[in-house]
Structure formats: structure tokens, C-alpha cells
C-alpha positions in Angstrom: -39.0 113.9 -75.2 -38.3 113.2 -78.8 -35.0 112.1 -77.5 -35.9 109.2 -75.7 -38.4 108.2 -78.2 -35.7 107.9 -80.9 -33.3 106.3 -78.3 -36.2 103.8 -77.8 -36.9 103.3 -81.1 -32.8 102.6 -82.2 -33.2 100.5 -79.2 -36.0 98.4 -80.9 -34.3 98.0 -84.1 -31.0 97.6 -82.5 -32.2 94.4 -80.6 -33.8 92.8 -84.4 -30.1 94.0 -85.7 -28.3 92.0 -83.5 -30.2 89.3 -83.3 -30.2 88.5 -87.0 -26.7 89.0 -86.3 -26.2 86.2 -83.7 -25.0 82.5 -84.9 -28.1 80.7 -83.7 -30.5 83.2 -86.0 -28.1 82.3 -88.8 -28.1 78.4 -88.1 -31.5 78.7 -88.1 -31.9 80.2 -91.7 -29.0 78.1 -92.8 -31.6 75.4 -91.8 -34.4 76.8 -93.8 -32.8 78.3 -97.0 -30.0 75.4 -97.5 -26.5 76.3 -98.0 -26.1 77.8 -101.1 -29.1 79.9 -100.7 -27.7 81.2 -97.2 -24.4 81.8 -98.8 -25.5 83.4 -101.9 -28.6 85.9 -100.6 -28.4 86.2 -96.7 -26.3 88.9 -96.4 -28.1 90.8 -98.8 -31.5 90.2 -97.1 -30.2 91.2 -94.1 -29.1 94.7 -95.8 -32.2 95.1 -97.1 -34.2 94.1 -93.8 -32.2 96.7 -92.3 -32.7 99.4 -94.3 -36.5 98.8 -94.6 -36.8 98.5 -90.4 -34.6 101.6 -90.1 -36.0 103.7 -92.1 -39.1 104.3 -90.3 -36.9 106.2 -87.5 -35.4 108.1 -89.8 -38.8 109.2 -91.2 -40.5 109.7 -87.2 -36.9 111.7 -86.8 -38.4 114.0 -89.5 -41.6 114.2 -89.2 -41.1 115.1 -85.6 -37.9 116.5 -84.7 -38.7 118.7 -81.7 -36.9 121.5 -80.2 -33.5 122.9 -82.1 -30.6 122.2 -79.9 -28.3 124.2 -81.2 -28.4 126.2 -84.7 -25.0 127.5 -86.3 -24.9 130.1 -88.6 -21.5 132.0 -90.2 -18.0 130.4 -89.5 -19.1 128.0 -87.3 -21.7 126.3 -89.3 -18.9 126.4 -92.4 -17.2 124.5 -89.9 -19.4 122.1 -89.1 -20.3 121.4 -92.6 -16.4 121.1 -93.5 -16.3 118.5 -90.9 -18.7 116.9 -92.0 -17.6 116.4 -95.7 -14.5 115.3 -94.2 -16.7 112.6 -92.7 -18.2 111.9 -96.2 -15.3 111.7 -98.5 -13.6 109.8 -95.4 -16.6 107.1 -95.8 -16.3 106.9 -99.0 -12.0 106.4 -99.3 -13.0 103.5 -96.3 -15.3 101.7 -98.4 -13.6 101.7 -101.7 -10.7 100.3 -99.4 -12.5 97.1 -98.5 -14.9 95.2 -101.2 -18.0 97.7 -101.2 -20.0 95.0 -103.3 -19.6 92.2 -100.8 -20.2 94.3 -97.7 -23.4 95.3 -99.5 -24.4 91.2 -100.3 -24.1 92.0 -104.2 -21.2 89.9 -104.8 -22.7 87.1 -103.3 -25.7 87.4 -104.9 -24.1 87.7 -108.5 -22.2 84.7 -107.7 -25.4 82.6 -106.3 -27.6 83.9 -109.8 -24.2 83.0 -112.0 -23.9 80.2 -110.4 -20.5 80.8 -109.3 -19.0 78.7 -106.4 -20.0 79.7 -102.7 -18.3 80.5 -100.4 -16.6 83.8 -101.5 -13.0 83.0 -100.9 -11.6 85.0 -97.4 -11.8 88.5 -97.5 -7.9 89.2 -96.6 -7.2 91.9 -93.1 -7.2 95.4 -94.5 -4.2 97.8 -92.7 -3.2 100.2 -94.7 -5.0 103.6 -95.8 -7.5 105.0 -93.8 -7.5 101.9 -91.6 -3.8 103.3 -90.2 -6.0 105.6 -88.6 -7.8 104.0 -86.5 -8.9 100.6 -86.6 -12.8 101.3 -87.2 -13.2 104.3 -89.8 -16.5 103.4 -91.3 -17.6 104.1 -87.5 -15.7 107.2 -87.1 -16.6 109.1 -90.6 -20.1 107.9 -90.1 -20.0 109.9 -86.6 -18.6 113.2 -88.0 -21.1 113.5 -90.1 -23.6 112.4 -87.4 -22.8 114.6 -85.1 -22.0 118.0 -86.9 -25.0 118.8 -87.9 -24.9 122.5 -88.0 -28.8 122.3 -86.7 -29.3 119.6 -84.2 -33.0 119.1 -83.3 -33.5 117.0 -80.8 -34.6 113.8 -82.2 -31.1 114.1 -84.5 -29.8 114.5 -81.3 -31.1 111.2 -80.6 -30.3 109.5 -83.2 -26.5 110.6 -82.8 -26.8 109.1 -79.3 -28.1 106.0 -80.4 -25.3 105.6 -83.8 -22.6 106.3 -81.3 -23.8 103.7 -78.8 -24.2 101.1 -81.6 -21.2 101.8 -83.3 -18.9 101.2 -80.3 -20.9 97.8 -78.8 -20.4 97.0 -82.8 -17.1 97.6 -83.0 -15.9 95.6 -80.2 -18.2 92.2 -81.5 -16.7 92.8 -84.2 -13.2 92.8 -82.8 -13.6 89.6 -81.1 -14.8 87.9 -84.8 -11.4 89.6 -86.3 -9.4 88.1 -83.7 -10.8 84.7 -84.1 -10.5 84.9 -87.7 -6.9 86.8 -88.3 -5.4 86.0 -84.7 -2.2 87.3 -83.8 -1.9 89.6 -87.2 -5.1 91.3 -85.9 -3.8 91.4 -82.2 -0.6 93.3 -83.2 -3.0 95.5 -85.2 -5.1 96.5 -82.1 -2.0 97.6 -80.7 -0.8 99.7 -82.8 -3.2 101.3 -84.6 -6.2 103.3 -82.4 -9.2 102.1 -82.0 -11.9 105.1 -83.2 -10.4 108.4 -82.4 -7.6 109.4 -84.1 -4.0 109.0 -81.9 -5.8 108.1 -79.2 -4.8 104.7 -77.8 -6.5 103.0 -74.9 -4.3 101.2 -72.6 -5.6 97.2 -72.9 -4.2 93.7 -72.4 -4.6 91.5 -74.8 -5.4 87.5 -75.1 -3.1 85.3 -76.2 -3.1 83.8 -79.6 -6.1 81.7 -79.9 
């Protein structure tokens, strides 16, 4: 039961997510705050609004985390625990690969306090590193360390469900903006690097150049 009830409440806060993430939610506070204000402290707020509405799942998944599904002990739990420092120190190499202070909002805010001109210029299409591995690795490190818990209850079970679901609707809106933005670089990119497991490629056609 705790299961669904996390899956229900991701699903909640997934819906608010996305739709702060849609182009008509952010034409709309475009509208409100101005330009520069958008530019300089939307991305931030929506960090912050995220963290504050997701946090209360996080705490219910606590508070009541039902039955254990499984609980490792020995070798396999040193396993599980390995893997999932792999999946930390992974995370970590993936964001020190892209700018960490602008994925956050921070840059943008400094610049908007400073006074600094706004827009940020492009962030440029990052290939190398981590992100020869597959094409998303802030989604695959994330989900090692989701998933090998060494003692799953079942609301963490949930959650893992609900991460995993997210991650990969995520991942492919967030293809179709990188191939609008980057084009063919991007498209030869899909091809040849995987897209979240590791040497794994799945057979696709791809558009044309747009």
C-alpha cells in the first residue's frame, strides 16, 4: 500500500514539475516578472519550488515506510553499497562536467543581483567524459543509487519506481529540446553514444535535420 501512495504522490508532484516546465507556464511568468527578472531568478525558483514540494514525499517515505522488501546483509549488501558509491561519485564527475552553478539557477542569479547581462551566453553540447557513456548520466548514477538500497522498504520501493519513470519521460523531452537546439551534432550523438544503460543501444530512426 505504501507503494501506490508514494507512486501517487510522485505523481502529484510530477504533474506541478512539468507543468512549470511547459512553455506556456513560462510565458506566463515571463509576463509577470519582466524579462530580466525571468532570466535572472526563474530557474532558481523553480529549483527551490521543487525541492520544497518534493520534500514532503521524502519525509511521508520516512515516516511510513512499510514492509522491508528485501534486507542485505554480508557480501551482498557490500555490494550494493559499492554500487551505489559508484552511483555517487558518478553524479558528482557528471555535474562538475556541465556548469553545476547554472543548472542550480546560481549563475543566473549572481548575474541578475550584479547586474550582469542576461541572457547567459549558450551553454555549449557536452560529449566527452562520463557523457561517452551514455547520453543521460545524471539519470543513470541517480538510479544506482536509487535502486541499491541494501534495505528496500516499500515506500523506497516506490519512490525508485516513480524516479525511474520520471527520469526516462524526462530524458526523452529533453532530447527533443537538445535536438532543436544542437541539431544534427546532437543527432549524430544519439547515435552513437547509448542512451541510459551502458552499451546498450536501441535501434531508432532518426528525423532529419531540423
Amino acid at each position: 500500500m505504501e507503494t501506490i501512495n508514494i507512486l501517487l504522490a510522485l505523481l502529484i508532484f510530477g504533474v506541478f514539475h512539468s507543468i512549470m516546465a511547459t512553455i506556456g507556464f513560462k510565458a506566463m511568468m515571463l509576463s509577470l516578472m519582466g524579462e530580466r527578472a525571468y532570466l535572472g531568478l526563474y530557474r532558481f525558483l523553480y529549483n527551490i519550488v521543487s525541492v520544497v514540494t518534493f520534500a514532503p514525499v521524502l519525509l511521508w517515505a520516512a515516516v511510513e515506510p512499510g514492509e522491508n522488501l528485501w534486507s542485505l546483509d554480508g557480501g551482498m549488501a557490500l555490494l550494493f553499497l559499492g554500487v551505489q558509491l559508484a552511483g555517487l561519485l558518478g553524479l558528482l564527475i557528471s555535474l562538475l562536467q556541465i556548469d553545476g552553478m547554472r543548472f542550480i539557477g546560481l549563475k543566473q542569479l549572481a548575474a541578475y543581483l550584479n547586474g550582469d547581462k542576461l541572457p547567459l551566453p549558450p551553454e555549449p553540447l557536452i560529449l566527452n567524459g562520463v557523457y561517452r557513456l551514455v547520453r543521460h548520466p545524471l539519470y543513470l548514477f541517480s538510479l544506482m543509487f536509487i535502486w541499491f538500497l541494501p534495505t528496500m522498504s516499500a515506500a523506497a520501493f516506490g519512490l525508485a519506481l516513480g524516479a525511474t519513470l520520471y527520469f526516462v519521460l524526462g530524458s526523452l523531452l529533453e532530447e527533443q529540446r537538445l535536438v532543436r537546439e544542437f541539431g544534427k551534432p546532437y543527432l549524430d550523438y544519439q547515435q552513437e553514444v547509448p542512451w541510459m544503460i551502458p552499451f546498450v543501444r536501441l535501434p531508432r530512426k532518426y528525423p532529419a535535420e531540423p
